[in-house]
C-alpha positions in Angstrom: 99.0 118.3 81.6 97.7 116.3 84.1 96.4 117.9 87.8 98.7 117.2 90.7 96.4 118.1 93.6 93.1 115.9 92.7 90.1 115.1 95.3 89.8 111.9 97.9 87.5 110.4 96.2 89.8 110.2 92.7 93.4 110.3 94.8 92.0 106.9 96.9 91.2 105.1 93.2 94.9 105.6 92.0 96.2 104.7 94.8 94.0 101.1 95.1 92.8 102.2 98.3 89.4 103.6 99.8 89.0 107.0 100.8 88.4 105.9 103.9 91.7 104.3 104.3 93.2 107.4 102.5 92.0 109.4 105.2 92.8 106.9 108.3 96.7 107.1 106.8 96.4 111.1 107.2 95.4 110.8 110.3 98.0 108.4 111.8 100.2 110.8 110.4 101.7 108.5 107.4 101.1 112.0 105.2 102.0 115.1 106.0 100.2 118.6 105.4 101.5 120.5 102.7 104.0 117.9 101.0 101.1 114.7 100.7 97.4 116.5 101.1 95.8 119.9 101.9 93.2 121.2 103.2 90.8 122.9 100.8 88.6 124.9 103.5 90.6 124.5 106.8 87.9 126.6 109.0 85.2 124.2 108.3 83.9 121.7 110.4 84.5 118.8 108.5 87.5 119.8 105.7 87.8 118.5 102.5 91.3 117.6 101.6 92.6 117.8 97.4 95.8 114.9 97.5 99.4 114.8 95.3 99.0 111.3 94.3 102.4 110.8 93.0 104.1 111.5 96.6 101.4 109.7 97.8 102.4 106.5 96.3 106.0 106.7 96.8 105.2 106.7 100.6 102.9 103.5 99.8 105.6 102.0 97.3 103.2 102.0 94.9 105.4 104.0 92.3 
């Protein structure tokens, strides 16, 4: 079985994209906490975020 929540740096490669754009779509709001991405430690100063790639790419069209 197969992880659903996986890291930016692996999430961005399935999708075709860079992390970097990965994270510039989170923060135009394109995905949404909870449903798209989380945060793994939301207290720190710079949070990591784990990613559900599969709802990920059907906001993409990349199914």
């Amino acid at each position: 079985m197969k992880k659903d929540w996986i890291s930016t740096d692996k999430a961005a490669v399935q999708l075709g994209i860079t992390p970097r754009q990965l994270l510039k779509l989170r923060s135009q709001g394109i995905f949404k906490i909870g449903i798209h991405y989380r945060k793994v430690n939301p207290i720190a100063y710079r949070p990591s975020y784990i990613w559900h790639c599969e709802r990920c790419a059907k906001v993409l069209d990349k199914d």
